[in-house]
C-alpha atoms as one frame of an Amber mdcrd trajectory, in Angstrom:
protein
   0.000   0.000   0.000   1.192   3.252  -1.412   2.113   5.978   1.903   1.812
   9.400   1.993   4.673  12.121   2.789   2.968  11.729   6.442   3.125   8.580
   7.224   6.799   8.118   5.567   7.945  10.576   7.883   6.235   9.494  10.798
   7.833   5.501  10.026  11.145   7.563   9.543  11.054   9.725  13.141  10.468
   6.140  14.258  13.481   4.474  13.251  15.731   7.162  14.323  14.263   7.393
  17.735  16.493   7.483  20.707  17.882   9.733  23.377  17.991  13.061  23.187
  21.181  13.793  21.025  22.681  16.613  18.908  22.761  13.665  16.085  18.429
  12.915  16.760  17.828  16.774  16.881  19.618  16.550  12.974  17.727  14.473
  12.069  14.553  15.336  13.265  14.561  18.826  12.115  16.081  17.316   8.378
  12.683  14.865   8.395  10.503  18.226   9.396  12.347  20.159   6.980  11.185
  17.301   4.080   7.544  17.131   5.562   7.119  21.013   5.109   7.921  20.506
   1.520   5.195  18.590   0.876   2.526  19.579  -2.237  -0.775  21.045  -0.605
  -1.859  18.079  -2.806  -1.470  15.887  -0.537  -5.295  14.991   0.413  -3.968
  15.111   4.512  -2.499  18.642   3.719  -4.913  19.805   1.630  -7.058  19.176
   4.656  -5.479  20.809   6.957  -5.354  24.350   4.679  -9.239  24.129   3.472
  -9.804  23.639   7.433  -7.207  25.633   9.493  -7.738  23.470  12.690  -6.378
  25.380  15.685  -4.881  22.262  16.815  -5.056  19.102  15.114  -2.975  16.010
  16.593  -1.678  14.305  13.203   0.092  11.611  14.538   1.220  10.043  17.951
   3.346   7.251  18.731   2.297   4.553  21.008   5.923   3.002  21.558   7.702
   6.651  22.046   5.314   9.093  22.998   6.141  11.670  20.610   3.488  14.181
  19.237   3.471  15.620  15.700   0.690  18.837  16.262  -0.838  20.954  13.266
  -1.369  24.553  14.263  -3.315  27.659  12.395  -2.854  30.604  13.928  -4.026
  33.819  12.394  -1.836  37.452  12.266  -0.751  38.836  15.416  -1.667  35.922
  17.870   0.857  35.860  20.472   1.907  32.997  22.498   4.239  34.739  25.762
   7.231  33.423  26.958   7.095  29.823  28.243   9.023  27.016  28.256   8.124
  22.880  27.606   9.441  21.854  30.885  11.489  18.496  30.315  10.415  18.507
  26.893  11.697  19.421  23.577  10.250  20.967  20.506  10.909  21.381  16.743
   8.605  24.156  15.063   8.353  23.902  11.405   6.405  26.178   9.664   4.712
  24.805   6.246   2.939  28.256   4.786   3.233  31.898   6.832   5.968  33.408
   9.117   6.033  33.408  12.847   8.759  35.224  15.108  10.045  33.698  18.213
  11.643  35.329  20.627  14.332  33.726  22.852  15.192  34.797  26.164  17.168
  33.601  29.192  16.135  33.479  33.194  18.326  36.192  35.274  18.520  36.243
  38.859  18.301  39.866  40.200  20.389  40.121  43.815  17.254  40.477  45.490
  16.469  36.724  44.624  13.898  38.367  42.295  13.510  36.449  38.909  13.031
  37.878  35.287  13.744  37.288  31.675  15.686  39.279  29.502  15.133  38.454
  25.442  17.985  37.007  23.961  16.631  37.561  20.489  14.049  37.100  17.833
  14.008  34.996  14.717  11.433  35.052  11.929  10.493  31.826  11.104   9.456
  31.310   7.586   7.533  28.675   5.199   9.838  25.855   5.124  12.154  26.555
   8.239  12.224  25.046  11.101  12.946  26.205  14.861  14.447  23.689  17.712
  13.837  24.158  21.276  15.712  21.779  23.770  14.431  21.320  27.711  14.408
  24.610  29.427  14.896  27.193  26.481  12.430  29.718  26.708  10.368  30.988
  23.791   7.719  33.166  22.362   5.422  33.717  19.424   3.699  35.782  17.142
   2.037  35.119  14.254   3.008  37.917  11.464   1.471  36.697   8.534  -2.539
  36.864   7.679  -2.810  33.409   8.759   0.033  30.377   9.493   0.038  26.891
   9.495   3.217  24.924  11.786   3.618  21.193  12.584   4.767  21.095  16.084
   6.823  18.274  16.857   6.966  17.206  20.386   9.422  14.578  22.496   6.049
  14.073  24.759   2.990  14.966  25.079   3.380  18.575  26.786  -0.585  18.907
  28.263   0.743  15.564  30.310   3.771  17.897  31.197   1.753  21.095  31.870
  -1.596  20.240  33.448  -1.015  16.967  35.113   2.927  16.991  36.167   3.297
  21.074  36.257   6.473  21.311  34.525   5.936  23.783  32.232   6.491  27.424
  33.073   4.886  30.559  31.613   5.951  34.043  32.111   3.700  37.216  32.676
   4.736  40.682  32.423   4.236  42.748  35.272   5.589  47.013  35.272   7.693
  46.216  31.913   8.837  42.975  33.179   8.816  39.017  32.479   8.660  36.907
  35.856   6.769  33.511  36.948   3.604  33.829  38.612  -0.060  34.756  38.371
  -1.177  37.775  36.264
């Protein structure tokens, strides 16, 4: 049976699984790089631009527990600083242009914490963007609309809601810190 560019990837993220490694990273962000290139012919793509699903799980494997997420997000929607906890993330953006910021944790000598932005990238059709455990990111959608695959090493509402691992930020006077709004 014939397999889509999908499912080919999906077998191939398979096969390279392992720990996390600077070689896996490679080659997961070479698959994602592939899968973004595929023809909006594809009936599973074409799909996913005639209905712009917010988030759409598109594959999840039972053996290693990673997540491969569709996204649409439409211009200006902004995602603040946050990190995955002990998980890691490849972005890959298949039509539109997001910018993620990077930024690091300081501790003021008052104890206090805050971030301070390292930098900002746009992220364009076809590129993709790796986050490793503890990197802190945001996003903003600057196209009209955007459609991303986010690949994830777990599945990150386990992380967030049930084990807490996963920080967000909220600005308070100017200023990124942890806590409630």
């Amino acid at each position: 049976m014939p397999s889509n560019s999908l499912q080919t990837c999906m077998r191939s993220f398979n096969t390279a699984w392992g720990p996390l490694s600077s070689e896996l990273v490679a080659q997961c962000q070479s698959l994602l790089e592939r899968l973004v290139q595929t023809p909006a012919a594809e009936p599973w793509l074409a799909a996913l631009h005639r209905d712009k699903p917010v988030n759409e799980e598109l594959y999840r494997d039972p053996d290693h527990g990673f997540v491969l997420l569709a996204h649409t997000e439409n211009a200006g929607l902004y995602r603040p600083p946050h990190d995955h906890g002990r998980g890691w993330v490849i972005y890959a953006m298949q039509e539109g242009e997001i910018e993620m910021g990077t930024y690091a944790r300081i501790e003021d000598s008052d104890g206090a914490m805050r971030l301070v932005k390292r930098n900002s990238t746009l992220v364009r059709t076809g590129q993709v963007q790796v986050y490793l455990p503890g990197d802190i990111h945001d996003t903003r959608c600057m196209s009209d609309s955007a459609l991303l695959f986010r690949f994830t090493e777990r599945d990150l509402r386990v992380e967030d809601r049930q084990e807490h691992r996963v920080t967000r930020y909220h600005q308070r006077n100017g200023v990124w810190t942890v806590g409630s709004e």
